[in-house]
C-alpha positions as CSV (number, residue, x, y, z in Angstrom):
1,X,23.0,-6.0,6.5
2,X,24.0,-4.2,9.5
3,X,23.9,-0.4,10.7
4,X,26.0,1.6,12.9
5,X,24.2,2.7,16.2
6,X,23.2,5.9,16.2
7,X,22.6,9.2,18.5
8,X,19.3,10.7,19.6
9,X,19.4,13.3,17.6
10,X,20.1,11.1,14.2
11,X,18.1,8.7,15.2
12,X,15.4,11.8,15.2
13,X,16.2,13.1,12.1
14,X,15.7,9.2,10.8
15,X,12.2,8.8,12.2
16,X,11.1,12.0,10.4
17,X,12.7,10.6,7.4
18,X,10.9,8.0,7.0
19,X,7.4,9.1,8.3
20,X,8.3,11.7,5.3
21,X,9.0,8.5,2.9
22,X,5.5,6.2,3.5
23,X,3.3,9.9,3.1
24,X,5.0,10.5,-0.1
25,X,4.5,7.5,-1.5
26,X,0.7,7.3,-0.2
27,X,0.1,10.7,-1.8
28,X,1.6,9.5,-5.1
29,X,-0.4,6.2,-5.5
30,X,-3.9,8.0,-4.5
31,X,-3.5,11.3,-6.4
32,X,-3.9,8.9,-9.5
33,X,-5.9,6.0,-8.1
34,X,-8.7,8.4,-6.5
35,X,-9.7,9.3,-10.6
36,X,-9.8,6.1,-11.5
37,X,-13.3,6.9,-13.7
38,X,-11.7,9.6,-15.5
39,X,-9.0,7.7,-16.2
40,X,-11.6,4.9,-17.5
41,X,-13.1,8.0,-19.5
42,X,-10.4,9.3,-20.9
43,X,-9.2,6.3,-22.3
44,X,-12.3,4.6,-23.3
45,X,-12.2,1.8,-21.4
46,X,-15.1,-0.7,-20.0
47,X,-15.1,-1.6,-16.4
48,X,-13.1,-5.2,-16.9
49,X,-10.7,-3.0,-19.3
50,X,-9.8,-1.0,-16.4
51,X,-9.5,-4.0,-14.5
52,X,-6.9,-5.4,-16.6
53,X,-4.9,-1.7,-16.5
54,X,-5.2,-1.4,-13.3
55,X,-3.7,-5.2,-13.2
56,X,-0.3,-3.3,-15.2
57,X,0.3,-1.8,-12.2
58,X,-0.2,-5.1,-9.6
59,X,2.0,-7.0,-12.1
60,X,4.6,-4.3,-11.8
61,X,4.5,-3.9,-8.0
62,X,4.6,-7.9,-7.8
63,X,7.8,-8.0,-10.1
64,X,9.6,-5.2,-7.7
65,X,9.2,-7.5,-4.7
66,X,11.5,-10.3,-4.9
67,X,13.8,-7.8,-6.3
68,X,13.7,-5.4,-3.5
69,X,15.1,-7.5,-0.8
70,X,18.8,-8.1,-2.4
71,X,18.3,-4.4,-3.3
72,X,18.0,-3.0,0.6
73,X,20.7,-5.9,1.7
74,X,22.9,-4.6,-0.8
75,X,22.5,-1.0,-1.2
76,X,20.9,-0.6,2.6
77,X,16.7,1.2,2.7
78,X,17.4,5.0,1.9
79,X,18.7,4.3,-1.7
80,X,16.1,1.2,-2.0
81,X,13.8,3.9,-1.3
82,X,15.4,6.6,-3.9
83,X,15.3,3.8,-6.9
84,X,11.7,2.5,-6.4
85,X,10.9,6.8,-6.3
86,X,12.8,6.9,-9.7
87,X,11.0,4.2,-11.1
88,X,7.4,5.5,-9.6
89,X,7.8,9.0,-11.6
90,X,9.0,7.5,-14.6
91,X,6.1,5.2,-14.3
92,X,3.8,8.2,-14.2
93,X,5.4,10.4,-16.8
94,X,4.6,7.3,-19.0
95,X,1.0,7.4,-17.5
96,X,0.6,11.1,-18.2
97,X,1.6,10.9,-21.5
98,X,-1.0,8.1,-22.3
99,X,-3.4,10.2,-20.9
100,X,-2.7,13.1,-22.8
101,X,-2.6,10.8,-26.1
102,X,-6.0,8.6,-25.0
103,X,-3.5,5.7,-25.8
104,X,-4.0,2.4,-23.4
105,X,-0.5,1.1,-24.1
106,X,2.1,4.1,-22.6
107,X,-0.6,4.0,-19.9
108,X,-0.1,0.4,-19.2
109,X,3.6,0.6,-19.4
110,X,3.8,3.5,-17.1
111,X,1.4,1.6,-14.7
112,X,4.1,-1.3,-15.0
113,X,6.9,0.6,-13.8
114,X,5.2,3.0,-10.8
115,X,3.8,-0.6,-9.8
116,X,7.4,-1.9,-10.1
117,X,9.3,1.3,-8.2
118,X,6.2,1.0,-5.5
119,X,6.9,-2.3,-4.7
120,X,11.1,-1.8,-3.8
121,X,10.0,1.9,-2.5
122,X,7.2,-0.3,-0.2
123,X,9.9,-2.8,1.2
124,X,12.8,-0.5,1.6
125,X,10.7,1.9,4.1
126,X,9.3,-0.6,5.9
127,X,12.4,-2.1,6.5
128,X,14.2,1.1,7.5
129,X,11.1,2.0,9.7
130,X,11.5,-1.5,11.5
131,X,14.9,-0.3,12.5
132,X,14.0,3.1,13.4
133,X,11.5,1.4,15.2
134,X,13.5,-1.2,17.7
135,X,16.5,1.5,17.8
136,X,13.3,3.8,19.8
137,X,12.2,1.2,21.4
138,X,8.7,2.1,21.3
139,X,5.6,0.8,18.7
140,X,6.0,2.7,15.6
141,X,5.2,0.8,12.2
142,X,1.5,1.8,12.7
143,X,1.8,5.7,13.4
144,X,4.3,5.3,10.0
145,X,1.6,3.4,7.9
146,X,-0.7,5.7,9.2
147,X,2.0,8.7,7.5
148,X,1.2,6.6,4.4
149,X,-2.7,7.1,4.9
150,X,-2.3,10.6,5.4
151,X,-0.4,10.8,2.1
152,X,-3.5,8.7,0.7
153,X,-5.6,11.6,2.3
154,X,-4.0,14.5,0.6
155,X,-4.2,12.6,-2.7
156,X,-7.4,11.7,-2.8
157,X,-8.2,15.2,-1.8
158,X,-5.8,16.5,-4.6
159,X,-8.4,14.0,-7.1
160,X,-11.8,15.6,-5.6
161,X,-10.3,18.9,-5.6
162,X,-9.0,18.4,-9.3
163,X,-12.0,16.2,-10.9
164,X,-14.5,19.5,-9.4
165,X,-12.2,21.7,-11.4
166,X,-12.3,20.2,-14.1
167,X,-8.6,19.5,-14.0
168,X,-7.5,16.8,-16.4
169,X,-6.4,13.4,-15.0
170,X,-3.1,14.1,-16.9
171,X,-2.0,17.4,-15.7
172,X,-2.5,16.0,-12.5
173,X,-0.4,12.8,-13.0
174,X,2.5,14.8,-14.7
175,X,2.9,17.1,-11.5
176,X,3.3,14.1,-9.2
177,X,5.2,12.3,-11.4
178,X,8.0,15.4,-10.4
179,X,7.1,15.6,-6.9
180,X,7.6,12.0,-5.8
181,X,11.6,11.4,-6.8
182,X,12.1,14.7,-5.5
183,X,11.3,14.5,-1.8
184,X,12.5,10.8,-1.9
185,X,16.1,12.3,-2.5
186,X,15.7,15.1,0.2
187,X,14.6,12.4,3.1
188,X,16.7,9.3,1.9
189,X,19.8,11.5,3.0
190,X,18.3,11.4,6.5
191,X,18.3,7.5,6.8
192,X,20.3,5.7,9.1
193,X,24.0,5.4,7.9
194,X,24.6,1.7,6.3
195,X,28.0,0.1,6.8
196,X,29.4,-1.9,4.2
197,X,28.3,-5.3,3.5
198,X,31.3,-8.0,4.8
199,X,32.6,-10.4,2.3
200,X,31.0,-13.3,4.5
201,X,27.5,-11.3,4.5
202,X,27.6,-11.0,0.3
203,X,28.5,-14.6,0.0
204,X,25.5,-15.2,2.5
205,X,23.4,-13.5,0.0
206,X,20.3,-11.6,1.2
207,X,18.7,-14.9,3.0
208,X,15.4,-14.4,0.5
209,X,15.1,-17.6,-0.6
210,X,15.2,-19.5,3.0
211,X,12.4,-17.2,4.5
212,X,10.2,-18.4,1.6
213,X,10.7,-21.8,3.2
214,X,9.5,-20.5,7.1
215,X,6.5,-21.6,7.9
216,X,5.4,-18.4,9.9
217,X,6.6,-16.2,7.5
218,X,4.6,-17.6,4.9
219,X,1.4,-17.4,6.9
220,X,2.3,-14.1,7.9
221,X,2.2,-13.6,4.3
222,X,-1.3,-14.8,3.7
223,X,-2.5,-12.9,6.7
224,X,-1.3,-9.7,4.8
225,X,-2.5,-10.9,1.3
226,X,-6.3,-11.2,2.9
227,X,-6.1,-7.8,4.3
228,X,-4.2,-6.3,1.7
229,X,-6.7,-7.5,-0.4
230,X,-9.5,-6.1,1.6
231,X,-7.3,-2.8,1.4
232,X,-6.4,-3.0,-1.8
233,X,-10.5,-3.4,-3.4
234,X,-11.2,-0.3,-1.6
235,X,-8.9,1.3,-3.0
236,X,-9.1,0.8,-6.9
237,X,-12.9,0.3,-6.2
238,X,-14.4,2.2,-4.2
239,X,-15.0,5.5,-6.2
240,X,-16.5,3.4,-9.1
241,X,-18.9,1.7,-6.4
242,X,-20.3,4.7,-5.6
243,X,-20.6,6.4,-9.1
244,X,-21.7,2.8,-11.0
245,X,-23.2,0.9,-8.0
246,X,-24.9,4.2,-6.2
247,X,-25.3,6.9,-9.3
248,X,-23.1,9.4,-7.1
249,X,-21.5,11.8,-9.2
250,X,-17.4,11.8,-10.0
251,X,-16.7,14.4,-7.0
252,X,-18.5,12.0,-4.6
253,X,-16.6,9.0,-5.4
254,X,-13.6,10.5,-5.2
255,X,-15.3,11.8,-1.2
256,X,-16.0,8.0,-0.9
257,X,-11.8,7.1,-1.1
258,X,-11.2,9.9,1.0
259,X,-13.8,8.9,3.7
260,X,-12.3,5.4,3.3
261,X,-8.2,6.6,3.5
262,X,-9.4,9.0,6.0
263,X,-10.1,6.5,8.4
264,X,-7.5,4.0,7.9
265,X,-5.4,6.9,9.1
266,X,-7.3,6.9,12.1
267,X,-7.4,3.4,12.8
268,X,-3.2,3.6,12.0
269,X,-2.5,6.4,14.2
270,X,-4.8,5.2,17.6
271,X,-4.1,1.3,16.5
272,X,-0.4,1.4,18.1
273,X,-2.0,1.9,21.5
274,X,-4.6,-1.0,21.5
275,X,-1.9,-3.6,20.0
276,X,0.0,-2.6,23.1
277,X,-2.8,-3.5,25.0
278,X,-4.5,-5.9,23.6
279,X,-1.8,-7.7,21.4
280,X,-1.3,-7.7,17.6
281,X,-4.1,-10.9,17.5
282,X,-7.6,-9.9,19.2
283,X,-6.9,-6.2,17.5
284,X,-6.8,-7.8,13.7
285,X,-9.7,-10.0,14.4
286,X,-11.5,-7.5,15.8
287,X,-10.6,-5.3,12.7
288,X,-11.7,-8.1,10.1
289,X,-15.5,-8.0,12.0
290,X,-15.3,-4.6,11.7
291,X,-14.4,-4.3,7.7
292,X,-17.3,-6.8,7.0
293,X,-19.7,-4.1,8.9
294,X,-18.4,-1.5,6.4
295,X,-18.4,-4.0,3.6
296,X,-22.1,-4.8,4.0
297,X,-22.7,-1.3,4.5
298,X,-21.3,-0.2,1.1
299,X,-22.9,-3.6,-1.0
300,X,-26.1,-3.7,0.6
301,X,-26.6,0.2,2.6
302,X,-29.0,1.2,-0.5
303,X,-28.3,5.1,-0.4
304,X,-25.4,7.3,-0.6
305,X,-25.2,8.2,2.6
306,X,-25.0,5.0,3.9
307,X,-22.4,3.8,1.6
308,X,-20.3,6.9,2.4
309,X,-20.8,5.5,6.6
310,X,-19.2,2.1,5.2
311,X,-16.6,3.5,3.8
312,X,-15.5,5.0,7.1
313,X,-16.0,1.2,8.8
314,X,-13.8,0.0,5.9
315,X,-11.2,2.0,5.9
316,X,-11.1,1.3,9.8
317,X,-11.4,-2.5,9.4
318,X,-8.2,-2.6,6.8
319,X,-5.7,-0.7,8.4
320,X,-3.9,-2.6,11.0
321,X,-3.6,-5.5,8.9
322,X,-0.4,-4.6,6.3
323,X,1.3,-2.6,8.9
324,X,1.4,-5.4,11.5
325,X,2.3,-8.3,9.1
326,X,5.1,-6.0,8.7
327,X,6.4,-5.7,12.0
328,X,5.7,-9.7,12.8
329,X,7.9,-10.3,9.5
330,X,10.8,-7.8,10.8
331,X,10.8,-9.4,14.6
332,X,14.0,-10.4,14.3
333,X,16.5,-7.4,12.6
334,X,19.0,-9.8,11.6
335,X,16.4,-11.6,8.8
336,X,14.2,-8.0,8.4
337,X,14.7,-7.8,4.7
338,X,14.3,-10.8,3.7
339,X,11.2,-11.5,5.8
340,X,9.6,-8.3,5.1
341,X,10.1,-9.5,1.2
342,X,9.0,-12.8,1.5
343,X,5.6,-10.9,3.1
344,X,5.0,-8.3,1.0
345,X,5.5,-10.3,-1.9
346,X,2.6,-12.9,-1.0
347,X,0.2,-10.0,0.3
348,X,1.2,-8.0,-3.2
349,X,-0.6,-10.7,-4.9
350,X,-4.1,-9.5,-3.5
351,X,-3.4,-6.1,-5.8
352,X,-2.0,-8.8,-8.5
353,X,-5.5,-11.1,-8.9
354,X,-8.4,-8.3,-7.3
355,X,-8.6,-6.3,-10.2
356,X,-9.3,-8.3,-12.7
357,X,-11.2,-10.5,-10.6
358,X,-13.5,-7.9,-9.4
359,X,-13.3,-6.4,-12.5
360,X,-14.6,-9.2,-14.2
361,X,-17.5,-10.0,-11.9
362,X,-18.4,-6.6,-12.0
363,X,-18.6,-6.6,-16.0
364,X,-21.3,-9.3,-15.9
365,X,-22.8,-8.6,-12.6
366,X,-22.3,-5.2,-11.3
367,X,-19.3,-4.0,-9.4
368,X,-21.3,-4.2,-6.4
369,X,-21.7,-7.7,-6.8
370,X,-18.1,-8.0,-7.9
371,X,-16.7,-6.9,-4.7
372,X,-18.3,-9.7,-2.6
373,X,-15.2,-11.5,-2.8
374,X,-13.5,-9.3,-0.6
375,X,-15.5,-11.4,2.1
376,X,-13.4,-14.2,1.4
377,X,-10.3,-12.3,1.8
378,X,-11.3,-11.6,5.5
379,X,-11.8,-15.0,6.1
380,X,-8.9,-15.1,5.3
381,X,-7.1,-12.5,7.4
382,X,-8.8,-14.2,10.6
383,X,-8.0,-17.8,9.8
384,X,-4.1,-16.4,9.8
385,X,-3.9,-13.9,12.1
386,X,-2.9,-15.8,14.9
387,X,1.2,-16.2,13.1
388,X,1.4,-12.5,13.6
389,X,1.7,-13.5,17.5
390,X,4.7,-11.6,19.2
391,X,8.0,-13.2,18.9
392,X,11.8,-13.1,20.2
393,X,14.7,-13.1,17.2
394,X,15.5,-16.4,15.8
């Protein structure tokens, strides 16, 4: 896939855009995800139930991956971007609707098709952020994954603000089920213009298949699936640490995901400036050390208080990690979309096995307990950081 060059000022309009694109979908993931006990309430559901709803979506994202590459090399990021929107509100209507019934199935199926727009919505920014990004010429993937925090921000504020109002989970879910689509078709309009595919570039194909057979790619991948993991239990977890591992109240777990979105904005928007200092390397490792601080804080603290400070150093730990296995997949433009595919679709399968694995332990043990495992997930990020290493095209 190839764009046209384009002028300052479209290229401008472009970077808004897409800054625009990752807070939207942020805010449409957390607004739901931050209620994730009143969901659990409403629908009668034990802890390892919820794991295995919450596993409707993570299937759903997982299946939208391989599917998104062809879909930006074919159809270029801005209507990539428009389709997985589509899919995300029709996923949430379908959630809403269980909701309002107290019937696990729509709410599974609905789960199953936000997860599945999410995932070609996820791929289709990055990869047009990748190119707004070299076309600047300056580091940018982290200030746009730190738009996609900010999103996370307003939703989880949107969930405290609703669960202290006693606004039901569904009301809330309908609303964004509207709001997403919409602003996806405003800002897709403002992409970067696409030109055609070739005849030699469609019998190509979208080059999907070879980058699963890279070796850097691949550990890239892994690299992403660790921290995405880490990510990823904070974020279907964290609220329910705090009101089943803690005894805070609904309202304060909902403060907890905020706290914890809240500063992987931070560490997004100020990380651009130490990986141009330091290097993409050191800065993950030194994130990984820092996400275990916050991890031990939240499992072993012993008050609220303390738990809501390792939140903070886990939000900051995780937030480098998924947007810099992005930009090492997209190094080289030419392979972007298929790279960025191949990545996101072994780093999607932390959201595909932690819920039900933490929400498994958790059922027998304790969800404190349960989230442990997201030790071995850093591990992991620092055993493969080292493939995210700076590179030239090829």
């Amino acid at each position: 896939m190839t764009t046209t060059s384009a002028p300052p000022a479209e290229l401008l309009r472009a970077r808004t855009a897409v800054v625009i694109a990752f807070g939207a979908n942020g805010l449409s993931f957390a607004s739901f995800i931050s209620r994730t006990p009143a969901i659990r309430d409403t629908l009668g559901l034990s802890i390892a139930q919820m794991g295995l709803l919450l596993l409707c979506l993570s299937v759903g994202a997982v299946a939208g991956l391989p599917l998104s590459g062809p879909i930006v090399h074919r159809l270029g990021a801005g209507k990539g971007v428009l389709l997985g929107a589509l899919s995300v509100g029709l996923g949430l209507a379908l959630l809403a609707t269980g909701l309002f019934t107290a019937t696990v199935l729509p709410a599974g199926i609905g789960l199953a098709f936000a997860g599945l727009g999410s995932g070609v919505w996820d791929v289709a920014m990055n990869v047009e952020g990748a190119d707004v990004e070299r076309r600047l010429g300056r580091s940018l993937m982290p200030r746009l994954h730190a738009a996609f925090s900010l999103g996370t921000v307003a939703g989880a504020a949107l969930g405290a603000a609703s669960a202290a109002l006693g606004v039901a989970v569904g009301v809330q879910v309908a609303v964004i089920a509207v709001v997403g689509p919409v602003v996806a078709f405003v800002v897709t309009r403002r992409f970067l213009p696409v030109v055609e595919v070739g005849a030699d570039e469609k019998g190509a194909g979208s080059g999907v298949l070879g980058a699963w057979r890279e070796p850097r790619t691949l550990v890239v991948g892994l690299m992403v699936l660790g921290f995405a993991f880490t990510e990823g239990s904070a974020n279907d977890w964290i609220a329910l640490a705090l009101v089943d591992g803690h005894g805070a109240s609904e309202t304060v777990g909902a403060i907890a995901f905020g706290l914890f979105v809240t500063a992987m904005t931070i560490g997004r928007l100020f990380g651009g400036s130490a990986l141009e200092r330091f290097g993409r390397v050191p800065v993950l490792r030194a994130t990984a050390v820092i996400a275990v601080a916050g991890l031990a804080l939240v499992l072993f603290g012993g008050s609220t208080p303390v738990a809501l400070a390792g939140a903070l150093l886990w939000g900051i730990g995780a937030s480098l990690g998924f947007p810099v296995g992005m930009s090492a997949a997209a190094d080289d433009p030419v392979r972007a979309a298929a790279r960025v595919s191949v990545v996101s679709s072994i780093g999607y399968t932390a959201f595909l096995a932690g819920p039900p694995l933490i929400g498994l332990i958790s059922d027998h043990n304790g969800i404190l307990s349960g989230l442990l495992v997201v030790l071995g997930a850093l591990v992991l990020g620092l055993l493969a950081a080292g493939a995210s290493r700076e590179r030239t095209a090829g």
